[in-house]
C-alpha positions as CSV (number, residue, x, y, z in Angstrom):
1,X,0.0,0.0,0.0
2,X,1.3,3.0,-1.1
3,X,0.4,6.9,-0.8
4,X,-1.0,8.9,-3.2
5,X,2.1,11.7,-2.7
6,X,6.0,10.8,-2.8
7,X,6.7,8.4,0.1
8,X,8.7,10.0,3.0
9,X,9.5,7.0,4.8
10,X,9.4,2.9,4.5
11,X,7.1,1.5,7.2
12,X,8.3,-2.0,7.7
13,X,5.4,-3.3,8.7
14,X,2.1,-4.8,7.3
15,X,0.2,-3.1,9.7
16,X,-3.0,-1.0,8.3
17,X,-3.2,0.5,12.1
18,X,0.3,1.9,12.0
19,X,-0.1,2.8,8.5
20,X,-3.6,5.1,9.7
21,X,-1.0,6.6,12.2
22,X,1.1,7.9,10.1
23,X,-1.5,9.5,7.6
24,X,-3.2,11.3,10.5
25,X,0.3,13.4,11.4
26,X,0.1,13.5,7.0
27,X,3.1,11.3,6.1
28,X,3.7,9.6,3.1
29,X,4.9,6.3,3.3
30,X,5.4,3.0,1.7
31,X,4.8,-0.1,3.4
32,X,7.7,-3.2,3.3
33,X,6.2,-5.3,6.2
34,X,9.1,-7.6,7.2
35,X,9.3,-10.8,9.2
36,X,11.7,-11.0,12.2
37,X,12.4,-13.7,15.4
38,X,10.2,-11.7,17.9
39,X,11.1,-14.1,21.0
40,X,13.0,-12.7,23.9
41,X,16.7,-13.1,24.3
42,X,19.0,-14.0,27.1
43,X,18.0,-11.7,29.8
44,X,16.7,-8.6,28.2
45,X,14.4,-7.0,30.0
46,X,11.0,-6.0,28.4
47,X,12.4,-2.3,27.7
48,X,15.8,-3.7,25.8
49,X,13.5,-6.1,24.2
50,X,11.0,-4.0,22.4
51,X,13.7,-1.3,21.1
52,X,15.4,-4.1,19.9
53,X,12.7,-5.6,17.6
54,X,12.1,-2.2,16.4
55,X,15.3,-1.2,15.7
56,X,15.6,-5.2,13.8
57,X,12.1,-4.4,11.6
58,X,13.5,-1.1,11.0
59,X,17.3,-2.5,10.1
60,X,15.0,-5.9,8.3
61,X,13.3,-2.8,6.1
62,X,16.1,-0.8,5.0
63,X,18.0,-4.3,3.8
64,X,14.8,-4.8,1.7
65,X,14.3,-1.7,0.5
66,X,15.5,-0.3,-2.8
67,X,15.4,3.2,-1.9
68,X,17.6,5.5,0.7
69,X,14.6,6.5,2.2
70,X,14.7,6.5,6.3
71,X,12.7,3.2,7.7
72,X,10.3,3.1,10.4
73,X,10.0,0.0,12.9
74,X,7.6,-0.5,15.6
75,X,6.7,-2.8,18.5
76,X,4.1,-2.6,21.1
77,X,4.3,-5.1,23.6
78,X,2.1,-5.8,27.1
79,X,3.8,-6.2,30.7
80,X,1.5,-7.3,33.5
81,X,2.9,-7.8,36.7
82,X,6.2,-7.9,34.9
83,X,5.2,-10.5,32.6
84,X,5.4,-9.9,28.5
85,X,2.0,-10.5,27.5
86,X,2.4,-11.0,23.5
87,X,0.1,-12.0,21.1
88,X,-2.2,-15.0,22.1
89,X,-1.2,-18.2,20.5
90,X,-5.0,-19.5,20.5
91,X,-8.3,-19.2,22.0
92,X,-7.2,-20.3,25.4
93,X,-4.2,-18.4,25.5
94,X,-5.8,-15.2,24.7
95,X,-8.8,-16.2,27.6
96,X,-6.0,-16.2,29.6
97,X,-4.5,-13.0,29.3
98,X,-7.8,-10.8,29.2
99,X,-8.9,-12.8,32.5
100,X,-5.5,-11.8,34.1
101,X,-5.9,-8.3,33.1
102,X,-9.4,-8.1,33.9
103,X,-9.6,-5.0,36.8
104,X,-6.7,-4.6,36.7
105,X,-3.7,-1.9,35.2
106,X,-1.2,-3.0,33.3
107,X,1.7,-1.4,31.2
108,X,1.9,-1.0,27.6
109,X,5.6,-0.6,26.1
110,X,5.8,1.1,22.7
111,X,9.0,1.5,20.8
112,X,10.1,3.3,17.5
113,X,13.1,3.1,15.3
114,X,14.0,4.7,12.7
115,X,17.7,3.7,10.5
116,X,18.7,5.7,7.5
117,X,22.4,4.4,6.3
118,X,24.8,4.1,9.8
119,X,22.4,6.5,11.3
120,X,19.5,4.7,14.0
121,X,17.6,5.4,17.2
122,X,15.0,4.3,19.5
123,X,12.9,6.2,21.6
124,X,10.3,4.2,23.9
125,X,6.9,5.4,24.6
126,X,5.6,3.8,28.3
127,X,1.3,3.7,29.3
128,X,-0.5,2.4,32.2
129,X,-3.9,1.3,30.7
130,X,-6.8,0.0,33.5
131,X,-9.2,-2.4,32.5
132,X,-12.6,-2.8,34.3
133,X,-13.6,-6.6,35.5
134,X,-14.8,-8.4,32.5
135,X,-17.2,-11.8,32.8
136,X,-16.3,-14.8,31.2
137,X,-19.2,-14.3,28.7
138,X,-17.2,-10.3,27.8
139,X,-14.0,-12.6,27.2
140,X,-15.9,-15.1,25.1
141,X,-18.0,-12.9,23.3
142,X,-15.1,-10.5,22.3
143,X,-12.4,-13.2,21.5
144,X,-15.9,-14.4,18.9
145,X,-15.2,-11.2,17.5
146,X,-12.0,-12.2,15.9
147,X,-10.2,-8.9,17.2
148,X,-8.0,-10.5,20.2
149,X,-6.0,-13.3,17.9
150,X,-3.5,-10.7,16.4
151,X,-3.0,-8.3,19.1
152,X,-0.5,-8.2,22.3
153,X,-2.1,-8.9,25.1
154,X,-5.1,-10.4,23.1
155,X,-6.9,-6.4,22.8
156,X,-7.4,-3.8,20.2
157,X,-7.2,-0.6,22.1
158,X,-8.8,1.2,18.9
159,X,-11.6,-1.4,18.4
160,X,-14.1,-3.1,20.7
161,X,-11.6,-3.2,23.7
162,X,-12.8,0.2,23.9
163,X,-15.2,-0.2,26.0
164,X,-13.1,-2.5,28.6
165,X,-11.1,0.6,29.5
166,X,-11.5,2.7,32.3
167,X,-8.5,4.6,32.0
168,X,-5.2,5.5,30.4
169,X,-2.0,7.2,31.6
170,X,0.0,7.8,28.8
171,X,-0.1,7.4,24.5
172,X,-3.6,6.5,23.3
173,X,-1.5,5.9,19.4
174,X,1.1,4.4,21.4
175,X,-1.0,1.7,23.0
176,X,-2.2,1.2,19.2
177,X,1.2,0.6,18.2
178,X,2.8,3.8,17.3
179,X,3.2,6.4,19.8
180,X,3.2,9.7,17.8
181,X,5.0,12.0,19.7
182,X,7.9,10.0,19.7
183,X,8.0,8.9,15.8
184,X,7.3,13.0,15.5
185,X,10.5,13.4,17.4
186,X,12.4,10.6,15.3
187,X,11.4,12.1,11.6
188,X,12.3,15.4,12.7
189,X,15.5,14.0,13.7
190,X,16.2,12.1,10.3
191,X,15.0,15.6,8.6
192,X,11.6,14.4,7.5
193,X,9.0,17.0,7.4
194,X,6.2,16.7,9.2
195,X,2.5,19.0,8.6
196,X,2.4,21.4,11.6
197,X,5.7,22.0,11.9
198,X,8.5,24.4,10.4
């Protein structure tokens, strides 16, 4: 998928979500979605673990692409107690999760790269997101939906899951999967020009 106007940036990723995120701060991208190991490593901790697989979709993106044009990665993941939550392998894995994070706050952990040449950074976007208590007829009826089987921590924040939360400290686009005041900061950085701004 590909802008009307001159891409700015690659977005390595398949992601339409992402992809919406970018439009609404009006930059023109082209999509390269890219396919990396997303499993933890060593003993990373969830912070070094998220940059990481955005700066490797980001790094995976420029490799593929034929153009010199800076690459964006992201990668959103879901810490409860400490614990990644990523997305649910099946039905009873995502049951799972929204029962553990039903009434209860957990963390969301966005992260966005950006690699042009030898340049890259990462900048990390961090939300506390409460969800009210949800029945096991909510969980069954919303995993029917077919929303929960792609998404960390088995929810959409900009979908159904809507209704499950009572609040949010922190990125609303971030819990979506790109936080926009950081990737605003990052295409400044890598001279990109941005609608809004000098």
């Amino acid at each position: 998928m590909m802008n009307t106007d001159t891409p700015q940036i690659i977005l390595a990723s398949a992601s339409p979500r992402r992809g919406e995120l970018l439009q609404q701060i009006g930059i023109a991208y082209e999509a390269l979605p890219v396919d990396i190991d997303e499993s933890m490593q060593g003993n990373e901790d969830p912070e070094q673990h998220v940059c990481r697989l955005a700066l490797e979709k980001a790094r995976a993106g420029a490799e593929k692409s034929r153009t010199r044009l800076p690459v964006l990665g992201s990668d959103t993941i879901v810490l409860l107690d400490g614990r990644v939550l990523g997305k649910p392998g099946d039905k009873q894995d995502a049951v799972a999760m929204l029962s553990s994070l039903s009434g209860r706050e957990h963390q969301v952990l966005s992260a966005v790269a950006m690699v042009q040449g030898d340049k890259s950074q990462c900048l990390l976007s961090r939300s506390k997101v409460r969800f009210s208590s949800l029945s096991s007829g909510d969980i069954e009826a919303y995993w029917a939906t077919g929303e929960p089987a792609d998404k960390a921590g088995a929810y959409g924040i900009q979908g159904l899951a809507a209704q499950f939360i009572e609040r949010l400290d922190g990125s609303y686009s971030g819990v979506m999967g790109l936080p926009l005041f950081e990737t605003s900061q990052l295409l400044k950085e890598f001279g990109v020009k941005i609608a809004g701004h000098e």
